[in-house]
N, C-alpha and C positions, 0 to 999 in steps of 0.2 A: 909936665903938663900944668906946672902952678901957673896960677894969674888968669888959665883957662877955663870958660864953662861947658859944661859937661853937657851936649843935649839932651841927652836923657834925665834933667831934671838935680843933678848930682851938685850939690858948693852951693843951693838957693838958700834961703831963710826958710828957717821953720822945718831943714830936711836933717837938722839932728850933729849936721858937720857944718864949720867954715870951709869959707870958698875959697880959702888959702891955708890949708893945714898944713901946719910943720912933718917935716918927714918924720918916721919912727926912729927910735933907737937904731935899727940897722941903716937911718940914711935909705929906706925906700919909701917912696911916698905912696898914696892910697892908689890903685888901678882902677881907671878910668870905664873900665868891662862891667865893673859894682853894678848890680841892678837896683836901680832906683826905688827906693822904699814907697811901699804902697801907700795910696794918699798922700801925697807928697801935691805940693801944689806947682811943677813943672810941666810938662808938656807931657802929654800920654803917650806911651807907647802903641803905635796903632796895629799892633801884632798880639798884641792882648784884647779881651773883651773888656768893657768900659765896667765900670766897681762903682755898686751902688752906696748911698752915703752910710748903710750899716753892715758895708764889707762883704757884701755877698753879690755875684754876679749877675746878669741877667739870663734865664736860658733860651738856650738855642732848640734848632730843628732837631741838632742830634742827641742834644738831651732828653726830648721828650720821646723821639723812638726807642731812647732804650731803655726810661721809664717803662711806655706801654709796651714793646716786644722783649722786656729782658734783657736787653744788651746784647743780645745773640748768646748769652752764657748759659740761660733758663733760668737765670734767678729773680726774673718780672714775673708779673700779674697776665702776659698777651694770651691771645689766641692759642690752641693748640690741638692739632688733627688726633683725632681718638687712636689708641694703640690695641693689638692681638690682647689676649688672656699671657702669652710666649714674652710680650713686650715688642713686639713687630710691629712696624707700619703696615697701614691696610693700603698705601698708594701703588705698591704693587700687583694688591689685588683687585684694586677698583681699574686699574691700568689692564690687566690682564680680562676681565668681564668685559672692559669697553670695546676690547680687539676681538672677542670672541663673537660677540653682537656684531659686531662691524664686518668681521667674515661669513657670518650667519647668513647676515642681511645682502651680499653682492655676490656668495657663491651659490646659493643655492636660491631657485627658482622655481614657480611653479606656475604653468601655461595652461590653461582654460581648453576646452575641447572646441570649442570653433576660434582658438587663437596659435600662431607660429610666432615664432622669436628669432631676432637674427642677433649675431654673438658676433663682434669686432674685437680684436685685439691689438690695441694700440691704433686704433682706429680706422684699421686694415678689418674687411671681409673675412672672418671664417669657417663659421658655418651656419644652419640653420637647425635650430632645435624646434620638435613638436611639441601635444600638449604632454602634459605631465608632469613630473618632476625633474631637473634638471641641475648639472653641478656646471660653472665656470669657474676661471681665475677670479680671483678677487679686483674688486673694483680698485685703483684705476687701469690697473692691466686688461680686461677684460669687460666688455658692458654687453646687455642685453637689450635690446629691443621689442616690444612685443605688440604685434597689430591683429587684428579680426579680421580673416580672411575669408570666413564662412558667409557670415552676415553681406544683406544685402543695401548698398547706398543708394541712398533716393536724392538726385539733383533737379531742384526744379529750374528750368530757365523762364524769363526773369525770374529773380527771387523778387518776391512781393509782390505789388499790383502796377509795377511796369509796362510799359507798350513795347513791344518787340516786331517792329515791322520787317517785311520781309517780302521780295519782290517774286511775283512769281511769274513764269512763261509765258502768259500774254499781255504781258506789263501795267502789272496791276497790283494791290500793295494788301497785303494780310497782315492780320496780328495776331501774332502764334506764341502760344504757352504749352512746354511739353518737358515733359517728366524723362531721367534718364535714369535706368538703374545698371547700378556694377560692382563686380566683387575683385580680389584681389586673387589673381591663379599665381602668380609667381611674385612672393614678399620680398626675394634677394634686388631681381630687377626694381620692382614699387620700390622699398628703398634707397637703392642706388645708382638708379638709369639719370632719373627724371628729376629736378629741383624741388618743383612743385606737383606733383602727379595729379592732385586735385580740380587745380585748375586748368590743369592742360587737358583733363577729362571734358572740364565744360567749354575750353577753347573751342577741340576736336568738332564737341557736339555741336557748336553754332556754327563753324566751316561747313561739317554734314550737313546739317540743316538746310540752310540756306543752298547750297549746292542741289539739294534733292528739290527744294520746292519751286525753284528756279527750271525747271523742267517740266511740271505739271500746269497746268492752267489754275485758275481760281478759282470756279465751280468744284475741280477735282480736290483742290486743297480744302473748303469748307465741308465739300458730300465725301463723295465715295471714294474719293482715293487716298486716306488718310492710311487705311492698312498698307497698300503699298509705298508712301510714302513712309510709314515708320520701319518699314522692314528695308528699303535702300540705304536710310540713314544710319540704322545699326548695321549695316554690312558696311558702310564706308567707315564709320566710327571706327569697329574691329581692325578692318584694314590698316587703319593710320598710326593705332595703339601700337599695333603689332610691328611696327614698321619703325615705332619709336623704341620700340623693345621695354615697355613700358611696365608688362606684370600685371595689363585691368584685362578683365572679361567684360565685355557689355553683355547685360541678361536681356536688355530692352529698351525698347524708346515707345514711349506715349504721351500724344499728340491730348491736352488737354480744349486744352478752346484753339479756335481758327475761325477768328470775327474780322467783318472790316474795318476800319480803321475809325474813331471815334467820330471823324470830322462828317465821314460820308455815310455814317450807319444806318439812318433815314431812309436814305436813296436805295440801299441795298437794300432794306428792306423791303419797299415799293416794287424792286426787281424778283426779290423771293417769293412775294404775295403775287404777280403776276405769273410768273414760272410755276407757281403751284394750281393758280387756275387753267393756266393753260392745258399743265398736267392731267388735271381734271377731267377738263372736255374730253382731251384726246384718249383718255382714259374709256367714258363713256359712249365715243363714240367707236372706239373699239369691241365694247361691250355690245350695243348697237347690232355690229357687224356679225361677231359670235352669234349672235339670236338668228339671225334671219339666215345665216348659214346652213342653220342645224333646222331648220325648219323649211329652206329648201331638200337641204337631205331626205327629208322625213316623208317630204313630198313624195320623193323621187324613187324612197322604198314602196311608198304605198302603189305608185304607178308601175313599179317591177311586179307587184304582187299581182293586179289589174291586168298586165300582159300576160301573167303568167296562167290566167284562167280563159283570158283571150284567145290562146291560142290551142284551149281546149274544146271552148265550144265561141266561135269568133260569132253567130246571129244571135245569140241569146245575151251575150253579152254587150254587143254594139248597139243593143232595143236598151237594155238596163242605162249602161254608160246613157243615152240620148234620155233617157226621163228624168236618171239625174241632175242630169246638164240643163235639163228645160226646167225642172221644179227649183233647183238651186238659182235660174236668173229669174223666171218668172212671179218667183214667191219676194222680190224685192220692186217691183210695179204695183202700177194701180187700178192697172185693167184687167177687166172680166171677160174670159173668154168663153163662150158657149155653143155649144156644137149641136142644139137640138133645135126645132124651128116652131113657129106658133110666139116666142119669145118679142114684145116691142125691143125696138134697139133703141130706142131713145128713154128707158128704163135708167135711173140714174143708179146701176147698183154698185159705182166704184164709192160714191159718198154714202152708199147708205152698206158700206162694208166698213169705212171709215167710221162712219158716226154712232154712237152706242145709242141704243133705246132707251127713253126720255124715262125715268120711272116716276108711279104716281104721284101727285102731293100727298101730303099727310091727310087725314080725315077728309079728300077726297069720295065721296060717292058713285059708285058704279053701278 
């Protein structure tokens, strides 16, 4: 390899050998594998890290790791997890508390007295636990569910201060706000019949609704027939639940407001104010009726009484009967009848039965 340069830096100036050195005594000349003396001004080896100008390297990433963690040997300054009194790690026991907790926490269970739990395994149905204390698989094998089956839910339809109009059987338009209440009789079904069981609660109730007051007229929706309308709508409700296989009991439905509709409340009112006086009259002229009934009756006992002494002594009572008959129309005229003679008839004594006697003036003289 004489006459050759050496990339690695090897036969330059200044690296301590010529670039053509005589062989040795054996006739073998120097091998070209030589690694090139450090600081040497030929080309770097780029398999090395570069050499600062007073011989000492630069460090790297994995230098300073095993400054700060020890090299992995434990003869650093690092971090280091506290050991037993034995010389033990505690990671086994901090490992074994955290699984203790964590089995604590998803097998065992405790259910309120107005609550049920449904228990899935692997995401399958299997059974249903009451209140109390209860053990399952550990979670994720087994999960627990737990709702309030006792307690009663209050839905109001609309929620807020919505208009919910609503047509009813003589085609005429209400606006109805009403209260549903219901509880949960079967949690397996509630669970797992129905998507959404909630809203299908208040779907039902507006189908109800609307179906029941679609049958009554409008006077009967605002007056008097709200109780039978709330009792049709909870029996269709029930019905439909039941039919969906659903797990709701309806407790109830109430009909809070049933007004007309905002645009015509006016008018309706003008028709209520009239309907009430109408009321009224008929009312009093009823009353009217009552009076004069029981006051012919009364007649008509005193007239029974009258015959019934008539027909004990009929001359003495037909004289009585005929004076009071004559004092009773006579005593309402103005004429004076007189049955003895000597009497002027031109006597004025109907005005002077009329007229009272003039009394005297004051310090008058007699």
């Amino acid at each position: 390899m004489a006459g050759k340069k050496s990339p690695w830096g090897s036969g330059e100036a200044g690296s301590g050998e010529p670039a053509d050195a005589p062989a040795g005594e054996g006739g073998d000349a120097a091998p070209d594998s030589a690694p090139p003396p450090r600081g040497g001004n030929g080309p770097r080896n780029p398999w090395l890290p570069p050499a600062s100008g007073d011989g000492r390297r630069t460090q790297t990433l994995e230098d300073l790791f095993k400054r700060r963690g020890g090299g992995g040997g434990g003869g650093g300054n690092g971090f280091r997890l506290p050991t037993r009194p034995d010389g033990g790690s505690w990671v086994p026991v901090a490992v074994g508390i955290v699984v203790l907790l964590w089995l604590g926490a998803t097998m065992v269970h405790r259910v309120s007295p107005q609550e049920k739990g449904v228990v899935t395994t692997l995401g399958a149905y299997s059974h249903t636990i009451d209140s109390g204390v209860s053990f399952t698989l550990p979670w994720p094998i087994q999960m627990v569910e737990v709702e309030d089956v006792t307690s009663i839910r209050r839905d109001s339809i609309p929620e807020g201060d919505g208009e919910r109009l609503m047509l009813t059987g003589d085609q005429n338009l209400v606006d109805l706000t009403y209260l549903v209440r219901w509880n949960i009789k079967d949690l397996k079904l509630y669970t797992f019949q129905l998507a959404q069981p909630d809203e299908t609660v208040k779907e039902v109730a507006e189908a109800a609704m609307r179906q029941s007051i679609a049958e009554v007229t409008l006077n009967d929706a605002m007056g008097s027939g709200r109780a039978s309308i709330e009792a049709s709508v909870r029996e269709r409700m029930q019905r439909i639940l039941d039919a969906y296989r659903s797990g709701v009991k309806i407790q109830g439905v109430e009909i809070k407001k049933a007004d007309p509709p905002a645009k015509v409340v006016n008018a309706f009112k003008d028709v209520a104010a009239a309907q009430q006086d109408a009321r009224s009259e008929v009312n009093r002229a009823e009353t009217w009726a009552q009076q004069l009934t029981q006051r012919a009756q009364g007649e008509a006992t005193a007239f029974d009484k009258v015959y019934a002494q008539y027909k004990l002594a009929p001359e003495v009572t037909r004289r009585r009967m005929y004076y009071e008959t004559m004092e009773r129309v006579l005593s309402q005229t103005d004429k004076v009848i007189l049955e003895t003679t000597g009497v002027m008839p031109y006597l004025p004594l109907p005005g002077m039965k009329q007229t009272p006697p003039a009394e005297p003036a004051t310090g008058e003289r007699r």
